[in-house]
C-alpha positions in Angstrom: -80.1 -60.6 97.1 -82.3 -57.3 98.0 -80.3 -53.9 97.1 -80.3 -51.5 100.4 -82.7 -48.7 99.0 -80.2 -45.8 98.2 -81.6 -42.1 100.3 -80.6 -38.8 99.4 -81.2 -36.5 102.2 -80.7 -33.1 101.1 -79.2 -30.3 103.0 -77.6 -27.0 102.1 -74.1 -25.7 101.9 -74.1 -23.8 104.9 -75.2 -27.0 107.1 -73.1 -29.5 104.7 -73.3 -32.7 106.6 -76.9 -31.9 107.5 -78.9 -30.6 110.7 -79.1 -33.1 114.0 -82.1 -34.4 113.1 -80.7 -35.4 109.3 -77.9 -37.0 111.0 -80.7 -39.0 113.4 -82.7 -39.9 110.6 -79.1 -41.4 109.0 -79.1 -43.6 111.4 -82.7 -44.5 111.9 -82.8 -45.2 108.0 -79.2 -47.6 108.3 -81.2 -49.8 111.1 -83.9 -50.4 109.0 -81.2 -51.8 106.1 -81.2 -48.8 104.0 -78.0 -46.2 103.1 -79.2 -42.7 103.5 -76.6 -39.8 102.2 -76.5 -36.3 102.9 -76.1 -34.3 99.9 -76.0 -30.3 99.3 -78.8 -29.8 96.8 -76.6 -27.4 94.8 -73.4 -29.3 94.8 -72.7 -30.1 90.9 -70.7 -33.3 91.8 -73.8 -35.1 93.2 -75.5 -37.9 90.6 -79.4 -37.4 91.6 -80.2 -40.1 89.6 -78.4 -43.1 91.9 -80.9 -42.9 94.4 -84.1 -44.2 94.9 -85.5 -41.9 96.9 -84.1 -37.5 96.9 -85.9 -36.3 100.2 -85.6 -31.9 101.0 -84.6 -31.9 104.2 -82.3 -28.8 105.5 -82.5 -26.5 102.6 -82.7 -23.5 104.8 -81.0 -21.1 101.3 -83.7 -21.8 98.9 -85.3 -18.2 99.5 -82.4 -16.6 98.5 -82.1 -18.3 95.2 -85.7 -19.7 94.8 -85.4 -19.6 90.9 -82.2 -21.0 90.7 -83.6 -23.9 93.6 -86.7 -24.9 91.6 -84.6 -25.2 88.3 -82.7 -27.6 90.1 -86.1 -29.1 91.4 -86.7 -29.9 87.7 -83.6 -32.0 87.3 -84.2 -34.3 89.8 -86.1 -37.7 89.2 -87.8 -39.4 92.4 -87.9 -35.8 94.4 -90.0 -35.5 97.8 -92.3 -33.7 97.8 -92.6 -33.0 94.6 -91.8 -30.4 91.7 -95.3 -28.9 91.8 -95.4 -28.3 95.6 -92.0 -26.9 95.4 -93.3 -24.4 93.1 -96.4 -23.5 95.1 -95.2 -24.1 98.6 -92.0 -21.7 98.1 -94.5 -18.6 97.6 -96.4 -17.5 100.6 -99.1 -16.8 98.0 -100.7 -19.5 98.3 -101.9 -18.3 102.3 -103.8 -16.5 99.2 -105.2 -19.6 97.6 -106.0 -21.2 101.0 -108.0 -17.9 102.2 -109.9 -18.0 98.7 -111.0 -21.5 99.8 -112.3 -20.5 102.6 -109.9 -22.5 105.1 -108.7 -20.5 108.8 -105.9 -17.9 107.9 -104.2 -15.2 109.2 -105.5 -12.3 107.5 -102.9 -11.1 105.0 -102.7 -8.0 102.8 -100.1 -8.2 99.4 -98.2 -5.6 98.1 -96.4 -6.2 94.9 -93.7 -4.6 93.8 -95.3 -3.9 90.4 -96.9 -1.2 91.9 -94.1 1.3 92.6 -95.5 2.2 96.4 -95.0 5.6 97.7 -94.3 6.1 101.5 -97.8 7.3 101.3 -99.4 4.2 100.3 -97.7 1.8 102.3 -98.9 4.3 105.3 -102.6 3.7 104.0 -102.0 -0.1 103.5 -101.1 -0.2 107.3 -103.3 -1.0 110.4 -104.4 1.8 112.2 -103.9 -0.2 115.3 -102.6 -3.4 117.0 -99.5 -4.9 116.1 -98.9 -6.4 112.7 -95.9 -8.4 110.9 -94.2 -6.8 107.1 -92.5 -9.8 105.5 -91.4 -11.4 102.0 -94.2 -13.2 100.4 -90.8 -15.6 99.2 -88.7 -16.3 102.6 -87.2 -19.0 105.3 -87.6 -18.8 109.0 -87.6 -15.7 110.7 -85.2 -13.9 108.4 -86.7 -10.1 106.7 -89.6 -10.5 109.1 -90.6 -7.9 111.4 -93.1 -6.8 113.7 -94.3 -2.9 114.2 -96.7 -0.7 116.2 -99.2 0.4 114.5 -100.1 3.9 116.5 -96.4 4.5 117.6 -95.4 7.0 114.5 -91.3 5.8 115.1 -92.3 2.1 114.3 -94.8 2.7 111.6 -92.0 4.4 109.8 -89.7 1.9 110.3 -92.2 -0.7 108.9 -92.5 1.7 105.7 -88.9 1.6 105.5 -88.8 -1.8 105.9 -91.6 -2.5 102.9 -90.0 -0.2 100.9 -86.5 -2.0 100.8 -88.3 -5.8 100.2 -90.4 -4.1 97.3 -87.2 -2.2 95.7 -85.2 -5.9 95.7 -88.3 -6.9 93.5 -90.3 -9.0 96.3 -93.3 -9.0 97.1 -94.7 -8.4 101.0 -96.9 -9.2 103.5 -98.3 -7.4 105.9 -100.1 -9.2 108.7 -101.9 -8.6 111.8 -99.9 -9.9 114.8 -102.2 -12.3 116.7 -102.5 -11.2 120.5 -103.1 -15.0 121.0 -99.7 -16.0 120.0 -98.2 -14.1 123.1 -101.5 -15.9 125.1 -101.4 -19.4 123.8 -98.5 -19.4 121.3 -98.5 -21.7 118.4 -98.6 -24.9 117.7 -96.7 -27.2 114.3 -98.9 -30.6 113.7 -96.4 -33.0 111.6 -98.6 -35.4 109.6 -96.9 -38.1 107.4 -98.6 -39.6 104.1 -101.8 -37.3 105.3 -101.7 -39.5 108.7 -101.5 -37.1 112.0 -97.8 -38.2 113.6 -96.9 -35.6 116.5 -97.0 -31.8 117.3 -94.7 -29.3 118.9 -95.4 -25.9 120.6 -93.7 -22.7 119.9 -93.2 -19.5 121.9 -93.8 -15.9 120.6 -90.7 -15.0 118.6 -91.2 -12.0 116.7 -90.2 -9.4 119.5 -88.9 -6.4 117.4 -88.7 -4.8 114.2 -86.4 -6.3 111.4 -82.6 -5.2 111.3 -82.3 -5.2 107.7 -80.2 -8.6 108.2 -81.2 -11.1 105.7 -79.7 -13.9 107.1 -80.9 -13.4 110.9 -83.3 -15.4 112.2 -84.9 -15.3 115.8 -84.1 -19.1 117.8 -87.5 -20.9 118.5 -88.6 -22.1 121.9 -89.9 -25.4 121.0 -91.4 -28.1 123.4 -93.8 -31.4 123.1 -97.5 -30.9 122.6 -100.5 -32.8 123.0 -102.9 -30.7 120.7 -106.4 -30.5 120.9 -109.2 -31.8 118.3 -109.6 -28.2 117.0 -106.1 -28.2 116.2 -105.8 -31.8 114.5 -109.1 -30.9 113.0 -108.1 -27.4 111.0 -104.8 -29.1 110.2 -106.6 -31.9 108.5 -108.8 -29.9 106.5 -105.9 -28.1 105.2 -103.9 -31.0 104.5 -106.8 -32.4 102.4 -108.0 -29.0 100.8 -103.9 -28.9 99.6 -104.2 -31.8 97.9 -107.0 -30.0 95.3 -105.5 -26.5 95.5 -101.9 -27.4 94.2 -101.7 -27.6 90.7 -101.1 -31.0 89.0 -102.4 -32.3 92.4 -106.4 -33.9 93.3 -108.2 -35.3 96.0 -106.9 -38.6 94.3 -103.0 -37.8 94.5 -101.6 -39.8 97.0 -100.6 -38.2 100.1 -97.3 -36.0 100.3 -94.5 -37.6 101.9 -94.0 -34.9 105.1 -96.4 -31.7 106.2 -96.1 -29.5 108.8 -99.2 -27.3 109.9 -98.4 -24.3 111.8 -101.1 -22.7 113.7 -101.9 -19.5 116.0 -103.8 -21.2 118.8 -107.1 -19.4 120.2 -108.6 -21.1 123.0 -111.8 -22.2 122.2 -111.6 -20.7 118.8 -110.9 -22.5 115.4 -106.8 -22.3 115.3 -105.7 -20.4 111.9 -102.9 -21.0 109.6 -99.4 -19.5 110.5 -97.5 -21.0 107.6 -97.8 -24.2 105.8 -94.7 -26.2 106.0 -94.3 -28.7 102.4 -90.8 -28.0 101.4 -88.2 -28.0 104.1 -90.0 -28.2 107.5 -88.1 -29.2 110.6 -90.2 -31.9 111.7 -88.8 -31.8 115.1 -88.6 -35.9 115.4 -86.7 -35.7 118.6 -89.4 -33.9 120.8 -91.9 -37.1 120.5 -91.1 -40.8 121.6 -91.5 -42.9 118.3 -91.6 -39.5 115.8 -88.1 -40.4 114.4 -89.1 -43.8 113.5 -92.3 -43.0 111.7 -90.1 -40.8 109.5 -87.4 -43.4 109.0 -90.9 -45.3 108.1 -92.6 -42.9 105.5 -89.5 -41.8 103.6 -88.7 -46.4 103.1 -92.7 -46.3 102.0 -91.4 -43.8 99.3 -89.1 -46.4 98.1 -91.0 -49.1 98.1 -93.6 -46.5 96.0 -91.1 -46.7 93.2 -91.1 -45.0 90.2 -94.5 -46.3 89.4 -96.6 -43.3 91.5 -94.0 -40.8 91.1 -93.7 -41.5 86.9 -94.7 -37.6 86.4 -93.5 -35.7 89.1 -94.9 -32.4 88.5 -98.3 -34.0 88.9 -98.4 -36.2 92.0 
């Protein structure tokens, strides 16, 4: 007699019996003969080790405890994705590692807190025009994210102030340009599955506003089904596949990550660039496309059937 494969969907303590779409892919995982649980990743009580497959799913509090999350990464056998991309993915640094490679990026400046900014320097390390976006280089949806105008004096200071609190708490910033086209076209969030292209979503303009100071806010997506164009599913690919060499422990011979989500500014015509790459804890928004939910239900049994074969080291796969 076959054991039902045991699934560890894994959630946070604020959502602690899972988002909608966990709760759908429950069910879509019992049809199929498997028992899928939804666990709080930092709930001591949980045994990781009885399940055959641990899958992130809703772990929307890692950036406020990113240390303490990745630790925990490290105790967990069968985890998906992956240690390693958990280390990589949880930094916004590596936008860094992807420019360096020369893939389609927003352009991004760093500042570290390291180097003790004065008001001053964050003034020089500002555009002198357009819009732009100050953010944690280490954060999760919209939360510490703002966006400023660049030749209004009022906003600019409000964007050093802004700076100037993230780098005091020790993190590091962003500073981005805000992309016109994002207000013209909006963006678009390509969900590929085991490096296959699976279905896509479009998203609205959010950031509207300077940041309150309120950590925990975040600003509600407009999110709808999209059919996206061969520029689109083109960048995305070439970004799934340059990931695979760019993450340590990884190669172009690692087999395919379990979920990724590409988020991209659309430009017309233009070659779309990377918003945010999505490895850890994306929504994958499975209930906007006819047949998305099963193809996850799908991947994450694939896992399983994997076994503990391809995933014998998992801080290199």
């Amino acid at each position: 007699m076959t054991t039902a494969a045991r699934i560890a969907l894994v959630t946070c303590s604020d959502l602690p019996e899972g988002d909608p779409e966990d709760r759908a892919l429950v069910v879509a995982l019992a049809e199929r003969g498997a028992t899928a649980t939804i666990a709080i990743w930092d709930d001591a009580g949980v045994d990781w080790t009885q399940f055959d497959v641990v899958v992130l799913r809703s772990v929307f509090d890692y950036s406020l405890r990113r240390d303490e999350f990745i630790a925990w990464a490290e105790s967990v056998p069968q985890l998906r994705n992956p240690l390693n991309v958990i280390r990589w993915n949880t930094d916004k640094h590596y936008i860094d590692d992807l420019a360096k490679a020369g893939l389609p990026v927003v352009d991004t400046q760093w500042l570290e807190p390291e180097r003790k900014y004065e008001k001053r320097d964050l003034h020089n390390r500002f555009p002198a025009r357009e819009d732009f976006v100050v953010k944690p280089a280490v954060s999760a949806g919209s939360a510490d994210t703002g966006r400023y105008t660049a030749t209004d004096a009022d906003s600019r200071r409000l964007a050093i102030k802004h700076a100037l609190r993230l780098l005091e708490a020790g993190r590091s910033v962003m500073v981005q340009r805000y992309m016109p086209e994002i207000d013209t076209y909006g963006e678009s969030a390509l969900v590929f599955l085991h490096g296959e292209y699976s279905h896509a979503i479009h998203k609205g303009a959010m950031l509207v506003g300077e940041d309150t100071g309120d950590s925990d806010s975040y600003t509600p997506e407009t999110m709808q089904p999209w059919e996206p164009s061969e520029l689109e599913i083109t960048a995305a690919r070439n970004i799934i596949t340059e990931v695979r060499r760019l993450i340590p422990g990884r190669s172009g011979q690692s087999r395919p990550l379990l979920y990724a989500r590409v988020d991209l500014v659309i430009r017309g015509d233009q070659t779309p660039l990377l918003m945010e790459l999505e490895l850890v804890e994306p929504s994958l928004y499975a209930s906007l496309s006819p047949g998305a939910l099963d193809r996850v239900a799908s991947a994450i049994l694939r896992e399983v059937a994997y076994g503990s074969d391809a995933h014998n080291d998992r801080t290199a796969v």
